[in-house]
C-alpha positions in Angstrom: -15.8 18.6 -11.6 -18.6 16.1 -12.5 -20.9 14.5 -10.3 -19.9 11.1 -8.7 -23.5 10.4 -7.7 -26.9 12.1 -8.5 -28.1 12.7 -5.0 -31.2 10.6 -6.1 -29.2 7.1 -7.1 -27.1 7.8 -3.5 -30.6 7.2 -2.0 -31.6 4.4 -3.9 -28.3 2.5 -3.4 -27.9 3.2 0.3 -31.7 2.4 0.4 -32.2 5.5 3.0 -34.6 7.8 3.2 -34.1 11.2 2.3 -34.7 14.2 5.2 -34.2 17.8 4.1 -34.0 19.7 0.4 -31.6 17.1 -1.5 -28.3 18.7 -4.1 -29.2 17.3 -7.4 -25.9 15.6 -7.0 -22.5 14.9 -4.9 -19.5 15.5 -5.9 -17.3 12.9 -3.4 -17.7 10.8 -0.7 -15.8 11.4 2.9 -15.7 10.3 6.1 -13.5 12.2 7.4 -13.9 16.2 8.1 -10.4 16.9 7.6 -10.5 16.2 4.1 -13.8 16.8 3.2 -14.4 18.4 0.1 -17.5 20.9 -0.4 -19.6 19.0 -2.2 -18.9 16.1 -0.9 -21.6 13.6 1.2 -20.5 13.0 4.6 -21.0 9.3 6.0 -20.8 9.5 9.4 -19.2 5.9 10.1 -18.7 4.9 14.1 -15.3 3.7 14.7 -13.8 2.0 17.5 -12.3 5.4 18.6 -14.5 7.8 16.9 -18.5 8.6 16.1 -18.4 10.1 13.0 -21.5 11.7 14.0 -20.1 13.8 16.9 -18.2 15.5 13.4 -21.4 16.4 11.7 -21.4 19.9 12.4 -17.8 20.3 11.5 -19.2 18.6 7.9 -21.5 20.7 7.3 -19.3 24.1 7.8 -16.7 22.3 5.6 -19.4 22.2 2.7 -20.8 18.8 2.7 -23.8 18.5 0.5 -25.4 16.0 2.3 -24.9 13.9 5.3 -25.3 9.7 5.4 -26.2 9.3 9.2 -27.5 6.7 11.4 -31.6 6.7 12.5 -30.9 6.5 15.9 -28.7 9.2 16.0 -30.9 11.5 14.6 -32.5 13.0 17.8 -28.8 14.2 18.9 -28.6 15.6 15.0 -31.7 17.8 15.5 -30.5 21.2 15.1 -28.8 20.2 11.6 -30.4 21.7 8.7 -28.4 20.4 6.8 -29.8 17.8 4.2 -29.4 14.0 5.3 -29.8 10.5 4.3 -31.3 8.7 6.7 -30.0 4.9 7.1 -29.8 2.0 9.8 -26.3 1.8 9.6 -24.0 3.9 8.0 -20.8 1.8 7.4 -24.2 -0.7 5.8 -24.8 1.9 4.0 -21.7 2.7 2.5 -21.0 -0.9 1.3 -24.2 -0.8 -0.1 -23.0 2.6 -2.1 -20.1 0.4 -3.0 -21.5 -2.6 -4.6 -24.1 0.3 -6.8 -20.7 1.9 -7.8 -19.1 -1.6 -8.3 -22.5 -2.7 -10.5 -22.8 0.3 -13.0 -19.0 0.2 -13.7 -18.0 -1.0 -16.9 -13.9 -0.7 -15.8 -11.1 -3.7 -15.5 -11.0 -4.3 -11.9 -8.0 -5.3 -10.3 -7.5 -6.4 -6.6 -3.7 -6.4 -5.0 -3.4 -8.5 -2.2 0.2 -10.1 0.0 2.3 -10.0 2.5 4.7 -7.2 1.2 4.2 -4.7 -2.0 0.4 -4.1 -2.1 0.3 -0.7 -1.6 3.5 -0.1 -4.1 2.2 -2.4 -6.4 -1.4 -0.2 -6.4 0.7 2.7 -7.3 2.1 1.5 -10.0 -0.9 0.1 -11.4 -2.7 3.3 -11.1 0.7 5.3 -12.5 1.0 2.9 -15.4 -2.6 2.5 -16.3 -3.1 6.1 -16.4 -1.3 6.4 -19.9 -3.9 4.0 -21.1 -7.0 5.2 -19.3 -8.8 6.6 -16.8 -7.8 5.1 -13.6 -9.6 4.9 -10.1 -6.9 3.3 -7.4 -7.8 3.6 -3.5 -6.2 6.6 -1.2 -3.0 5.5 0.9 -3.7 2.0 1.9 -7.5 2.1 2.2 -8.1 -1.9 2.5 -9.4 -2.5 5.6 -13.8 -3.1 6.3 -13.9 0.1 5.4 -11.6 1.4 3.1 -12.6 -1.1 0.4 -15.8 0.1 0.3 -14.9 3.7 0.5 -12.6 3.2 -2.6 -15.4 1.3 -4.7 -18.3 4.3 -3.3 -16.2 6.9 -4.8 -15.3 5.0 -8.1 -16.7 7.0 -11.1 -19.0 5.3 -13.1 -16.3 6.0 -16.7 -13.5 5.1 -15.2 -11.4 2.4 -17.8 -9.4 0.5 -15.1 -9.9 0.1 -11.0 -7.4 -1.0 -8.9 -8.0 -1.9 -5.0 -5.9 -3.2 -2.3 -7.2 -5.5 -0.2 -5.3 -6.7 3.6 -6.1 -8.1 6.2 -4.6 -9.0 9.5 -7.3 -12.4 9.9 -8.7 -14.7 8.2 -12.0 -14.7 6.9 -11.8 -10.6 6.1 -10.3 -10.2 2.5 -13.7 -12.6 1.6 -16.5 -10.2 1.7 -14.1 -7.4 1.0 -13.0 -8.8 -2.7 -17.0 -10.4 -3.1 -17.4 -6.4 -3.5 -14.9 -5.9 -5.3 -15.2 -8.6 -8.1 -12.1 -8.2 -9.4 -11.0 -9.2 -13.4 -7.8 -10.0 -11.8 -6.3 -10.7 -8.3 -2.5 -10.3 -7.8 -0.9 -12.0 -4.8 2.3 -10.3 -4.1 4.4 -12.8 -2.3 3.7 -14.6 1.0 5.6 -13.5 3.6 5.8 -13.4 7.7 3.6 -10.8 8.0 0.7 -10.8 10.6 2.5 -13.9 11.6 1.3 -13.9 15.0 -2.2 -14.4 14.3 -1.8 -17.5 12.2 0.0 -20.8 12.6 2.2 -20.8 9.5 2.9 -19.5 6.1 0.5 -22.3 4.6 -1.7 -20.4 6.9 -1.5 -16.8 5.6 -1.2 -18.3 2.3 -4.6 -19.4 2.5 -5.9 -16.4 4.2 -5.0 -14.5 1.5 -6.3 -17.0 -1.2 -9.8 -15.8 -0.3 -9.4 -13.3 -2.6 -9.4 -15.9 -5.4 -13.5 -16.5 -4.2 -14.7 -12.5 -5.8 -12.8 -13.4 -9.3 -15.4 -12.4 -12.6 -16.0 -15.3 -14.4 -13.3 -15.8 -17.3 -10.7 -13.7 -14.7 -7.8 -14.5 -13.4 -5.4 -15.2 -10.7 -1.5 -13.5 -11.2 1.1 -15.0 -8.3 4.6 -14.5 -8.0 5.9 -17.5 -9.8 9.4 -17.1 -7.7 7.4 -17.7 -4.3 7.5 -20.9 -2.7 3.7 -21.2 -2.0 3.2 -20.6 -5.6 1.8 -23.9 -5.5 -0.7 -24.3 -3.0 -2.0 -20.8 -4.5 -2.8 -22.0 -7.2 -4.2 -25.6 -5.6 -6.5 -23.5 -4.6 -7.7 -21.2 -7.2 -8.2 -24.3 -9.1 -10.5 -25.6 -6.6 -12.0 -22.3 -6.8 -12.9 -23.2 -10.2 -10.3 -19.6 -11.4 -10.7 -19.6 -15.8 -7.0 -18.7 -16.1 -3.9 -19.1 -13.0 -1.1 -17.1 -14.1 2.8 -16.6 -12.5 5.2 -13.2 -12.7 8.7 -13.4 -11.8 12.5 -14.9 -12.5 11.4 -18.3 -12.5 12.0 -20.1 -16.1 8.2 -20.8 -16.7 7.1 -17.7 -15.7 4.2 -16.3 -17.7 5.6 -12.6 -17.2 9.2 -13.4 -17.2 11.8 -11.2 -16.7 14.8 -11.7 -19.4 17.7 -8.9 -17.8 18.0 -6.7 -15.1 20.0 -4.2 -14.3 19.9 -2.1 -11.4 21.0 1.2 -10.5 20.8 3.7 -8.0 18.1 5.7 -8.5 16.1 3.4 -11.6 16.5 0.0 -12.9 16.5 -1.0 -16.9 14.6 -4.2 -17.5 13.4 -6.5 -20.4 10.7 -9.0 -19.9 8.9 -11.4 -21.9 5.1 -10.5 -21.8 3.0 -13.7 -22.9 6.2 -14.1 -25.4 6.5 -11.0 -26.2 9.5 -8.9 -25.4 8.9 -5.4 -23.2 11.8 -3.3 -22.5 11.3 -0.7 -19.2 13.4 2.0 -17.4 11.5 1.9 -13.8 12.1 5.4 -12.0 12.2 3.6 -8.8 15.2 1.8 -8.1 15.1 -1.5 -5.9 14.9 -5.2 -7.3 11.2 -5.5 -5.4 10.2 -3.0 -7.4 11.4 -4.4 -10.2 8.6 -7.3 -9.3 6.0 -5.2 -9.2 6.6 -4.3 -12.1 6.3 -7.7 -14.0 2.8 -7.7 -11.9 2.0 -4.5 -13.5 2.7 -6.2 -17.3 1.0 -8.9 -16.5 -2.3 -7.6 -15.0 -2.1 -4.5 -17.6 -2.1 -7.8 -20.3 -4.7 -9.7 -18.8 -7.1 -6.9 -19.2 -6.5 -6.2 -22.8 -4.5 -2.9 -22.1 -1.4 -1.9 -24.0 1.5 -3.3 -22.7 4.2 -1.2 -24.4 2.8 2.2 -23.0 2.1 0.9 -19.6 5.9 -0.3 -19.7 6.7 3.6 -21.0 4.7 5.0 -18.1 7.2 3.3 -15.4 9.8 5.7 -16.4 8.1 8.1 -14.0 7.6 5.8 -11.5 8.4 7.4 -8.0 8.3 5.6 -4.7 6.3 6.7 -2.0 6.2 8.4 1.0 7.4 5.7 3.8 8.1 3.2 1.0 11.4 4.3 -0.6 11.1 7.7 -0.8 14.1 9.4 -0.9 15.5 13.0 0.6 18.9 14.8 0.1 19.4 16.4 3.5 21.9 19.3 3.6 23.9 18.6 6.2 26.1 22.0 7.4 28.4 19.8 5.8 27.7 18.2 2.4 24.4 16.4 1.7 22.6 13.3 3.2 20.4 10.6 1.2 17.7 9.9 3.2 15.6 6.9 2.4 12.3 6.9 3.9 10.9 2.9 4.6 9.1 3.8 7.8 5.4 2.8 6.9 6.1 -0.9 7.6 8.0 -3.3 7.8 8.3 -7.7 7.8 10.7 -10.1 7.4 10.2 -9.9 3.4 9.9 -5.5 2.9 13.6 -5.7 5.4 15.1 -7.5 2.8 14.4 -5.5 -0.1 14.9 -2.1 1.8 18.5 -3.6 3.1 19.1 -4.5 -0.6 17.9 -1.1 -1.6 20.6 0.5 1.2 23.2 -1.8 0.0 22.8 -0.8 -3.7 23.1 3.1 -2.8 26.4 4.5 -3.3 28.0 6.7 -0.7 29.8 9.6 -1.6 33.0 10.8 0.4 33.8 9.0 3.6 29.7 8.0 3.9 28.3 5.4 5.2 25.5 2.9 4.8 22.9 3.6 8.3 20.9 1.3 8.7 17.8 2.6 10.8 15.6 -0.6 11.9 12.3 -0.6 14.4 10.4 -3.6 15.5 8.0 -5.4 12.7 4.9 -6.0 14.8 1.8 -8.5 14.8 4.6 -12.0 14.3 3.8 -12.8 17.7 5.6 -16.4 19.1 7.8 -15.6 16.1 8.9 -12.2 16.5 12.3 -12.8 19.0 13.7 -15.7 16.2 12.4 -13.2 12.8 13.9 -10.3 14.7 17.2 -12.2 15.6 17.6 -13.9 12.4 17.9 -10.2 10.5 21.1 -10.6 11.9 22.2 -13.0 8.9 20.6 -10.7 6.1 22.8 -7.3 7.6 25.9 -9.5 7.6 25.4 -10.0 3.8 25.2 -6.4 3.2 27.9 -3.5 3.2 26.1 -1.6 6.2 28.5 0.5 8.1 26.6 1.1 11.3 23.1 0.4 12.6 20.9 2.0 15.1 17.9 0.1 16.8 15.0 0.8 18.5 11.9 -0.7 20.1 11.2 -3.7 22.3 11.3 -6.2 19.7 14.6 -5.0 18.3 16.6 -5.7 21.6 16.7 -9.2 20.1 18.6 -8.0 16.9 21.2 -6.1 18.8 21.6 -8.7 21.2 22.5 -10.9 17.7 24.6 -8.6 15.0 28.1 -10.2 14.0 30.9 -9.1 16.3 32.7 -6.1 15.3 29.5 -4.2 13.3 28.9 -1.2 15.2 25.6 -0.8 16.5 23.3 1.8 19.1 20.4 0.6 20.2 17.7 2.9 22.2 13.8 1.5 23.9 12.0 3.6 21.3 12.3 6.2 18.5 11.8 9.8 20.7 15.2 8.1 22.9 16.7 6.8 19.1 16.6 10.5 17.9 19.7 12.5 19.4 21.4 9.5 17.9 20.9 9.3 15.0 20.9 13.6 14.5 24.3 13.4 16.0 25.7 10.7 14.2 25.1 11.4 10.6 27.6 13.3 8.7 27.7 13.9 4.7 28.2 11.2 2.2 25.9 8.9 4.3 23.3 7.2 3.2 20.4 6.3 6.1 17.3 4.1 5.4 15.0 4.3 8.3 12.7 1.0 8.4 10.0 -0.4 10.7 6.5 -1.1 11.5 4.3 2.1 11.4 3.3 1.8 14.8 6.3 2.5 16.1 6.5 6.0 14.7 9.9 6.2 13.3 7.9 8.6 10.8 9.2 10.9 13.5 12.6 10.3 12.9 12.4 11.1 9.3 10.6 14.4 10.0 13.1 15.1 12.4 16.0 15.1 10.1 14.1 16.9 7.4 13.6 19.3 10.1 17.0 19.3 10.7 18.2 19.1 7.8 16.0 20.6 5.3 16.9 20.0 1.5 15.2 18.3 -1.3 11.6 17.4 -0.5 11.6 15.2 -3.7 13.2 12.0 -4.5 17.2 12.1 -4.4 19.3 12.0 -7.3 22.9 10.0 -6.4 25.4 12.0 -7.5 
C-alpha cells in the first residue's frame, strides 16, 4: 500500500511539533481504534461523548504509526512511547491536514448535498467514476465537522475524481465544511422536510443548503434537481453567488440532464437520457425511480468534469443499494422465502415516498403481501404530528397490504390510515419485533423504514437472524 502522507508533510500541514522517532510515512488516517489500520496515524479528536485520547493506548497496540494528540493532554500521555504529533487542538489539526490534502490534489471534486439521496448519490458517484478513474468518496455518511475533514485528510494526492457529502442539521455548517472542500461541482439533491424542526420553512433549508454554492472553484458549477420546486431560488442564489455555470437534472422538459424513457423493474431500471444533447442509454442495478435521479446527477456531474459519460453510464449496471438504503434480503422462511428491503438508516417526508414507491413496485409471490414497516422521521419538530399524519395519503395510493408502526411520532399515522387497511402499531421497535417475526409468511415482501435513531436496524437483524438466507441483494423471482 503506498504512503498517504510522508510523516514529515503530516507535520508541516498540522503545523505540530514532532515528539518521538517519526515513520518515514503513514499509511491512513483514523480516529477511531476499532478500525484502525497499522500504519495508520491516530488523531485523538474529543467528542461530546468520547476523548479520543483516553483510546491512545489501545492505538498504539492496534499499530498506529503515530499519534496526533492535544498539548495539554500530554502529561496524562506520558508513559506512551509511542511517536506523537504534538498540536493545540487535534480536530484544528485535522482540518488543517485536510485543506494540505485538499491543496496538493489535482482531482475533480465533487460535493453532494440535500435533503434526501446524498449518501446514495455518493455511491454512485464513486461506483461510476471508478470505471473512469481513481476515485476517493467519504466512508458511510462522513459529513458532519468532522467527517469532511476526515474524508479530505485521507484523500490521496493521485486520485482522478473526489466526491464528499456534506449535511447538516443547521445553518451556517455546510459553509466552512464545503470552503474545504472546494468543490468543481456541488449537486443539491432535492429539498425536502428534513431537519424541519430546526428551520422555519422549505425556503429556509433551501438556503441552508445553498451555502454550499459559497466553496464552488472558479469556472464550477452548480447541478440541482430541475423537477424540484425550489429549483428557482437555488439558483437565485448561486447567481448571486457569482456560480460560472447553474445547471438542472431531472424529468422536467428543459432539463440539462434530461431523462427521455424510463422503465422500471423490480430489481433494475432501463433508462435513456439526453446528456448535454446527447443520448445515454443505462441499465441501473438498483431498482427504484429515486434512484433513477441519482443517476441523471451522476451523468451530469460525470459531464461537467470532462469524464466519459458512456462508461460511467456502463458502470451503473452494477449498481447495488446500500446497507439501510434499499438493500435487499431473501429470508427463508420455514416456508418459502421473504424479500426483505432494508430502508432503516433514515427516513423524511421525501426518502418515505420513494421507499413506498419502491414496496409498491415489488412483486409478491404466492398469497404475499406488501408490509410496510414505518418508524418515526425525527428532527421536523412543530411539523412532525401533520408530516407523520399526512403519510396516511401517500399509503392509500399504494397496494400495501398491511402496516406495522412504531415510535412516538408514529401514533399519529395509525391514528390516521384509511379505514379498513390493517394496521399494528407498538411504542418502539424492541415491543414492534414479536410482530412483525410472527406475522410474516412467504411471498411477502417487508420494507422496514425510519429515522436511524430509532433503531429499527434491530428489526432487520432480527429477521436475518431469524431467517437467515441471502446476505446479498434479492433477485424477484
Amino acid at each position: 500500500m503506498s504512503a498517504l502522507w510522508l510523516a514529515d508533510e503530516l507535520i508541516q500541514a498540522t503545523g505540530g511539533r514532532p515528539l518521538g522517532t517519526m515513520p518515514q510515512s503513514v499509511l491512513g488516517i483514523s480516529i477511531d481504534t476499532r478500525s484502525l489500520v497499522p500504519g495508520d496515524a491516530f488523531f485523538a479528536i474529543k467528542g461530546e461523548a468520547m476523548d479520543g485520547h483516553d483510546f491512545a493506548t489501545a492505538a498504539v497496540k492496534a499499530g498506529a504509526s503515530l499519534l496526533v494528540v492535544a498539548e495539554g493532554k500530554l502529561p496524562a500521555l506520558g508513559r506512551l512511547t509511542a511517536p506523537m504529533i504534538v498540536v493545540p487542538d487535534v480536530l484544528v489539526a485535522l482540518e488543517k491536514a485536510g485543506q494540505a490534502a485538499r491543496a496538493r490534489s489535482r482531482a475533480k471534486i465533487i460535493a453532494v448535498t440535500g435533503s434526501a439521496g446524498k449518501t446514495s448519490t455518493k455511491e454512485a458517484l464513486r461506483h461510476a467514476l471508478s470505471a473512469v478513474g481513481k476515485v476517493h468518496a467519504s466512508a458511510a455518511s462522513f459529513n458532519n465537522h468532522w467527517g469532511v475533514p476526515l474524508t479530505l485528510a485521507r484523500m490521496h494526492a493521485d486520485c482522478d475524481y473526489a466526491v464528499f457529502e456534506i449535511g447538516m442539521n443547521h445553518e451556517n455548517e455546510i459553509r466552512p465544511l464545503v470552503k474545504m472542500v472546494r468543490p468543481h461541482v456541488a449537486i443539491v439533491t432535492i429539498i425536502a422536510a428534513a431537519h424541519l424542526g430546526h428551520f422555519q420553512s422549505l425556503d429556509d433549508i433551501a438556503r441552508a443548503k445553498a451555502e454550499i454554492f459559497e466553496g464552488i472553484e472558479p469556472g464550477g458549477a452548480a447541478l440541482l434537481n430541475r423537477d424540484d420546486e425550489r429549483f428557482e431560488l437555488l439558483s437565485r442564489i448561486a447567481r448571486d453567488l457569482a456560480v460560472d455555470r447553474i445547471v438542472g437534472f431531472g424529468e422536467s422538459e428543459v432539463a440539462d440532464y434530461r431523462l427521455t424513457n424510463l422503465s422500471l423493474h423490480p430489481d433494475h431500471s432501463l433508462i435513456s437520457a439526453s446528456v448535454a444533447g446527447r443520448e445515454v442509454i443505462a441499465r441501473i442495478g438498483a431498482p427504484g425511480r429515486h434512484v433513477v435521479q441519482n443517476a441523471l446527477a451522476v451523468f451530469g456531474a460525470a459531464d461537467l468534469v470532462g469524464a466519459d459519460v458512456e462508461k460511467v453510464a456502463e458502470a451503473l449496471v452494477t449498481l447495488s443499494a446500500e446497507e439501510g438504503r434499499g438493500k435487499r434480503h431473501v429470508l427463508r422462511h420455514p416456508d418459502g422465502p421473504v424479500t426483505l428491503i432494508d430502508e432503516s438508516y433514515n427516513a423524511n417526508p421525501a426518502s418515505m415516498k420513494a421507499a413506498m414507491s419502491l414496496l409498491d413496485a415489488t412483486p409478491v409471490t404466492g398469497e404475499g403481501r406488501r408490509i410496510a414497516v414505518l418508524g418515526d422521521m425525527l428532527e421536523l419538530g412543530a411539523h412532525s404530528q401533520a408530516l407523520h399524519s399526512g403519510l396516511a395519503d401517500l399509503i392509500a395510493g399504494t397496494r400495501t397490504d398491511l402496516i406495522l408502526l412504531a415510535g412516538p411520532e408514529m401514533k399519529s399515522l395509525a391514528e390516521a390510515l384509511p379505514e379498513g387497511l390493517p394496521f399494528e402499531y407498538r411504542s418502539g421497535a424492541d415491543d414492534l419485533k414479536p410482530v412483525l417475526i410472527d406475522t410474516i409468511r412467504p411471498g411477502d415482501v417487508v420494507m422496514i423504514k425510519s429515522s436511524k435513531g430509532i433503531g429499527f436496524s434491530k428489526l432487520v437483524d432480527a429477521l436475518i437472524r431469524q431467517f437467515p438466507g441471502d446476505a446479498g441483494n434479492a433477485k424477484p423471482s
